[in-house]
C-alpha positions as CSV (number, residue, x, y, z in Angstrom):
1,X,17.6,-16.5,60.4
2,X,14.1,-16.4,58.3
3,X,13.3,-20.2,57.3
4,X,11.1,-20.6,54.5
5,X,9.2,-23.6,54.1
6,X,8.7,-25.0,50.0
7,X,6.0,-27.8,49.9
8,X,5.4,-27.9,46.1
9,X,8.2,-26.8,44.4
10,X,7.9,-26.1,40.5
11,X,9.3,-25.3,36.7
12,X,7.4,-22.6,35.4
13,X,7.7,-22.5,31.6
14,X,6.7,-18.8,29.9
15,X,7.1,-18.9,26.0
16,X,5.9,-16.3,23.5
17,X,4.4,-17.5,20.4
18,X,2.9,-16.0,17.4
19,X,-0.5,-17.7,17.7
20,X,-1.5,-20.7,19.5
21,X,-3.9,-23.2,17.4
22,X,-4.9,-27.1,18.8
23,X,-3.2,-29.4,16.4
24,X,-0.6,-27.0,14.9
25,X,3.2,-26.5,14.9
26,X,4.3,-23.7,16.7
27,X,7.6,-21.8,16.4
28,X,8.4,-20.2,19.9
29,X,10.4,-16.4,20.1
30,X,11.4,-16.2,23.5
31,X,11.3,-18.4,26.4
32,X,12.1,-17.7,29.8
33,X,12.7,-20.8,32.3
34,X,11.9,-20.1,36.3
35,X,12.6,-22.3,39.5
36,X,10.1,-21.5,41.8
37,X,7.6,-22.0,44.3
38,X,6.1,-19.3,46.7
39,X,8.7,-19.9,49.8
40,X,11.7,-20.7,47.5
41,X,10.6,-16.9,46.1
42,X,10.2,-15.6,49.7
43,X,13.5,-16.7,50.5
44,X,15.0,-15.2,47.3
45,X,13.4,-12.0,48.3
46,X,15.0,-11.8,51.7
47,X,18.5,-12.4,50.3
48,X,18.0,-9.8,48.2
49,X,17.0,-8.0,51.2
50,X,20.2,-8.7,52.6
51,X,18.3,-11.1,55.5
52,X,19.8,-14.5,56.1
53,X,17.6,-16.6,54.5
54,X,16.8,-20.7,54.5
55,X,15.0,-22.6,52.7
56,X,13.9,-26.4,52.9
57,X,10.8,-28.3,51.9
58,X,10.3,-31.3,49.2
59,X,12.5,-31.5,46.3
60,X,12.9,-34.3,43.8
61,X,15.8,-36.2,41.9
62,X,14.8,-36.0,38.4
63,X,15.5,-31.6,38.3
64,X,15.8,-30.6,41.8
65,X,19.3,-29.7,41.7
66,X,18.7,-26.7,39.2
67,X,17.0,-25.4,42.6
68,X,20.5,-25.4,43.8
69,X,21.9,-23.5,41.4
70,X,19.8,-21.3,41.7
71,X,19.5,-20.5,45.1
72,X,23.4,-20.7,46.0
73,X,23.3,-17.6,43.0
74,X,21.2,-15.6,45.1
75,X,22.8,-16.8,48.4
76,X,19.9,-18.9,50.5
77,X,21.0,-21.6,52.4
78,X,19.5,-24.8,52.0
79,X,18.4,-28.4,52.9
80,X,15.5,-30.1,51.1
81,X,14.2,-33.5,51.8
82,X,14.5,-35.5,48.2
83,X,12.2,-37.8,46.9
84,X,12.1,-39.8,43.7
85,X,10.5,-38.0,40.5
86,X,10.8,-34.9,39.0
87,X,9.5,-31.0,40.2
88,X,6.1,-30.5,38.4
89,X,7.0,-27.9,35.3
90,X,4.0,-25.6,34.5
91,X,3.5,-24.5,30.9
92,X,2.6,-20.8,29.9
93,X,2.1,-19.9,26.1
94,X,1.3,-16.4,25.5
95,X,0.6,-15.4,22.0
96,X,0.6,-12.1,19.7
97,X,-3.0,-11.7,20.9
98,X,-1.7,-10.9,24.7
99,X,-3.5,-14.1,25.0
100,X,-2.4,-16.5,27.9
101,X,-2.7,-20.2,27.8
102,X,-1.6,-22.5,30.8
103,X,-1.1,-26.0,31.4
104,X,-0.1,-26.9,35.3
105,X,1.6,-29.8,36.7
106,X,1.1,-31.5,39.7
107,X,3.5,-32.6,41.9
108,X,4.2,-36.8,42.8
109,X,3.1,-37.8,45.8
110,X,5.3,-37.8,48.8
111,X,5.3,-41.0,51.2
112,X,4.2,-40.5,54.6
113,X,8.0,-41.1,56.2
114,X,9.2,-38.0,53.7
115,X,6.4,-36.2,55.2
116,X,7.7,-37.0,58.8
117,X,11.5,-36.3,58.0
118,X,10.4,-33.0,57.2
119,X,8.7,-32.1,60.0
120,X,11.4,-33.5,62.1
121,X,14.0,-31.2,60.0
122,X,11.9,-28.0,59.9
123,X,11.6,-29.0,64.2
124,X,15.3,-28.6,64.2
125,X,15.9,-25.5,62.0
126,X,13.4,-23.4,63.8
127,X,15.2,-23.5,67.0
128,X,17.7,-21.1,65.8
129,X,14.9,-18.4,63.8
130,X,13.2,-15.1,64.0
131,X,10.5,-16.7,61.7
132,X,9.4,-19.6,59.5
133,X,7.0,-19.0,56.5
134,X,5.1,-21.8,55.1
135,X,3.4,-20.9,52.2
136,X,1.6,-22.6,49.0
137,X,0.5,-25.7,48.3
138,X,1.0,-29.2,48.8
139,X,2.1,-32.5,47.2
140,X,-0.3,-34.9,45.5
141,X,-1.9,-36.7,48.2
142,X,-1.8,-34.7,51.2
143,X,-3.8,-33.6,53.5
144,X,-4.8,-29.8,54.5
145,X,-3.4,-30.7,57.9
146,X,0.0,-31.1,57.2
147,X,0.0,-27.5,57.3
148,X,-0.7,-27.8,61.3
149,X,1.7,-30.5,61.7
150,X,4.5,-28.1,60.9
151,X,3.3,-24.9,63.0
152,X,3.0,-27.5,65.9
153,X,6.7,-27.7,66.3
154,X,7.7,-24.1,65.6
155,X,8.6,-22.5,69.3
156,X,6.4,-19.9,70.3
157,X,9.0,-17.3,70.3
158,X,9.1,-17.7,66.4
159,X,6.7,-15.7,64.5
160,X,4.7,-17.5,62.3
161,X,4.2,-16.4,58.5
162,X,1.6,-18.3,56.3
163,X,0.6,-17.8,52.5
164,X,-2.1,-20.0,51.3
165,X,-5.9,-20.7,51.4
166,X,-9.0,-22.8,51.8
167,X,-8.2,-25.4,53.8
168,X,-5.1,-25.7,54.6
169,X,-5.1,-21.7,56.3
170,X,-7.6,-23.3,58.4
171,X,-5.7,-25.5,59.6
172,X,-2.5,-23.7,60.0
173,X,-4.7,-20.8,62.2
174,X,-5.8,-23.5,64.7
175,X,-2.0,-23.2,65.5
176,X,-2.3,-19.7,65.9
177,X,-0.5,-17.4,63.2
178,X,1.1,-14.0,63.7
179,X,0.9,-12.8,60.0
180,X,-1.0,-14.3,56.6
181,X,-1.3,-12.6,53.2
182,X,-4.1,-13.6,51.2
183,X,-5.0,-11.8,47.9
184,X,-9.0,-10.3,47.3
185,X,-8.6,-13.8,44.9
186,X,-7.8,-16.4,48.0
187,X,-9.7,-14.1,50.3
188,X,-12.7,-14.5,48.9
189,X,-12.2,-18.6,48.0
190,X,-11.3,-19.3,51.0
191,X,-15.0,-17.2,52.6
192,X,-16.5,-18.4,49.7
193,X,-18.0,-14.7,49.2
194,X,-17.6,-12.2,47.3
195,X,-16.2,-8.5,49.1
196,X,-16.7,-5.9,47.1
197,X,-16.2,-3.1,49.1
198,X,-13.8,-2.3,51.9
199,X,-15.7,-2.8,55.1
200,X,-16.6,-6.3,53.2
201,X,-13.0,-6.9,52.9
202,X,-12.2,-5.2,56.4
203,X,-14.5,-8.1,58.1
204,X,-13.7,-11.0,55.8
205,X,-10.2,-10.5,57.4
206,X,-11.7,-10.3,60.5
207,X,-13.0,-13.3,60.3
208,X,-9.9,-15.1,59.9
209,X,-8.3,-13.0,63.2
210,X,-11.1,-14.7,65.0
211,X,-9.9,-18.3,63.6
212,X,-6.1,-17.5,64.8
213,X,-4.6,-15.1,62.7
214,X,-2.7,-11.6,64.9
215,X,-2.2,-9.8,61.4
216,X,-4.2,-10.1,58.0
217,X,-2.2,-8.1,55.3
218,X,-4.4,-8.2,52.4
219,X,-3.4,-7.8,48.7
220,X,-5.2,-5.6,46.6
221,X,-2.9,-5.8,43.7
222,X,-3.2,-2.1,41.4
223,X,-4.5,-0.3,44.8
224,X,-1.9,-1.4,47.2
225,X,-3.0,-3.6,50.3
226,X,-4.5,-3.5,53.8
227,X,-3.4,-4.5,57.2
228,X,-5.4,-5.1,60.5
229,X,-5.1,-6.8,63.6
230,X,-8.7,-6.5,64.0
231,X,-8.8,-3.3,66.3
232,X,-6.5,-1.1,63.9
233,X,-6.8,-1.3,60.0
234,X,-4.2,0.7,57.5
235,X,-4.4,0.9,54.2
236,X,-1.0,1.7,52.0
237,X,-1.7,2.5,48.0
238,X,0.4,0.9,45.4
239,X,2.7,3.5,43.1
240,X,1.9,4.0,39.5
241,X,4.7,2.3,38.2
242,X,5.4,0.3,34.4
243,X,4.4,-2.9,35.3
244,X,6.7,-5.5,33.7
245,X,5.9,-8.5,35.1
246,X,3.5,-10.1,38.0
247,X,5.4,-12.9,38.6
248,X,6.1,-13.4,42.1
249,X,4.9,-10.0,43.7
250,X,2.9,-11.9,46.5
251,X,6.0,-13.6,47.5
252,X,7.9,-10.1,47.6
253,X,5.2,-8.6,49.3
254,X,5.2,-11.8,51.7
255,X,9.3,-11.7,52.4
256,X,9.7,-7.6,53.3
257,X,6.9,-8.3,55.4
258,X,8.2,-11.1,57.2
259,X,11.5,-9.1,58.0
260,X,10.0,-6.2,59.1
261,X,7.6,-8.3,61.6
262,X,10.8,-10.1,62.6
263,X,12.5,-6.4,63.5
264,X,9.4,-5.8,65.5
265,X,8.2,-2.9,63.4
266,X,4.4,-2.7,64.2
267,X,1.5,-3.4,61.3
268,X,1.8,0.0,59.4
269,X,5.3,-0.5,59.1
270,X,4.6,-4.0,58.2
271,X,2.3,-2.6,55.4
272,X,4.5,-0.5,53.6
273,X,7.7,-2.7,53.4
274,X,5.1,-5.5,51.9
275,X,3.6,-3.0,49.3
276,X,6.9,-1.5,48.5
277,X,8.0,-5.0,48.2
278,X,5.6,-6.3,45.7
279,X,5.6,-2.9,43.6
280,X,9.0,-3.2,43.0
281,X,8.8,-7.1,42.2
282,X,5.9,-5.9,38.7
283,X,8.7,-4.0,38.0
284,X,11.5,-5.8,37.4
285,X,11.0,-8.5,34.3
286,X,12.1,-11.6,33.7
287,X,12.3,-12.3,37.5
288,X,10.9,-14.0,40.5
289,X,11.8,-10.9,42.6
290,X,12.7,-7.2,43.4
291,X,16.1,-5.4,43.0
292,X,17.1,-3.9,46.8
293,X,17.6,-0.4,45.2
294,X,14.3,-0.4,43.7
295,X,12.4,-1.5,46.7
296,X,14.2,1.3,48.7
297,X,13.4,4.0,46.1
298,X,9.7,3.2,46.4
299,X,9.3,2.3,50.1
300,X,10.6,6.2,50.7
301,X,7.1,7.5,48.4
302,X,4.9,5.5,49.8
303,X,2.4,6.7,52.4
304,X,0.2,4.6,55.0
305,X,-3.0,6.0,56.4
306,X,-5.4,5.1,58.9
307,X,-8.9,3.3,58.0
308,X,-10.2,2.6,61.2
């Protein structure tokens, strides 16, 4: 079992309109209604992978139970520890103009005995998995550290998956982490540096195997992605595909990884289920993941080679 570990659950809201003015009545054409959250998509990813997947984090009363829905559709498993209020909703207009507008959420603040039943629960789960993700962010409120609370009572035959930055990746690496996935984006926030070019990028991932991390696999979006363990670096480029939507290729790229490092394939192999992964998630529209047949068709054409 792969348990996937949702901090920040949310509603993300895409509508089309025809032009977006302050002050103005707007008629929307199409709208398209997501549950989401970076591990709830990792764990959707993995089911679609066929992987026994579970997921648990915070959820809350007001509209948590459309997560539920939701994820007994795509068969996850699941427990959440529930709180009172409602899952943040993020809103996206994008108008005639292909121009996007966003207004986010953020999510209520979760009381400091929530925050110990879940550590307690994710204590429990993890005896019986391969893995455990954590990834995103984190309630209103708390701190950076909470990532480091959970990674401190994960076994250490479990390998350890994280997705997120700045802080809180420096706090789950004093843990010691066997695989994270930052973008260039999150990279570079989290160095505070720009890396242009790929030795740039090569060290800046480096640095973080120095701060705990066994495996960087870094996103380079268009051109694929890159994987080191600080000795050996790969590099696997992205196919020229139609690309239909963005939404939730990290979290692809983050769940075919995770399985393959659970099946012990080594970092090359690693590389190429992610990319695949996340190709096939741009895709496929109107979704928060990949279709299995997809993913398969591309991770036969892709190709990794050696960078250093």
């Amino acid at each position: 079992m792969i348990l996937t570990v949702c901090l920040s659950p949310c509603i993300d809201v895409n509508m089309e309109v025809e032009s977006l003015n302050v002050g103005m009545s707007h008629k929307i054409i199409s709208k398209s209604v997501f549950f989401t959250g970076k591990a709830i998509n990792v764990a959707i990813g993995l089911a679609r992978l066929r992987a026994d997947s579970f997921v648990t984090g915070f959820m809350y009363e007001g509209n948590g139970h459309q997560f539920e829905q939701e994820l007994h559709k795509e068969g996850v498993t699941y427990k959440f520890v529930w709180n009172k209020g409602r899952v943040r909703e993020n809103y996206k207009f994008i108008d005639h103009k292909s121009m996007l507008t966003e207004i986010d959420d953020i999510s209520p603040e979760v009381s400091d005995a929530k925050q110990k039943e879940l550590v307690d629960l994710i204590k429990q789960l993890a005896l019986s998995c391969e893995a455990v993700v954590v990834s995103g962010g984190l309630a209103k409120g708390m701190s950076p550290s909470y990532y480091a609370e959970i990674l401190k009572v994960i076994p250490q035959n479990v390998y350890k998956v994280v997705d997120t930055e700045g802080e809180r990746l420096y706090e789950a690496l004093k843990c010691g982490v066997d695989l994270i996935k930052p973008n260039i984006e999150e990279l570079q926030r989290t160095l505070h540096r720009q890396l242009g070019t790929r030795e740039e990028m090569l060290s800046g991932c480096k640095e973080l195997i120095s701060k705990g991390a066994r495996l960087v696999l870094l996103s380079l979006g268009k051109k694929g992605a890159i994987i080191t363990d600080g000795k050996h670096s790969y590099h696997c480029k992205s196919m020229n595909v139609a690309m239909n939507s963005t939404l939730g290729a990290g979290d692809a790229m983050v769940s075919a990884a995770t399985l393959a490092l659970a099946s012990g394939a080594g970092p090359d192999e690693i590389l190429k289920c992610g990319v695949a992964a996340g190709t096939a998630a741009v895709t496929t529209p109107d979704s928060i993941s990949f279709i299995k047949d997809k993913y398969e068709e591309i991770l036969s054409a892709l190709s990794v080679e050696i960078i250093e």
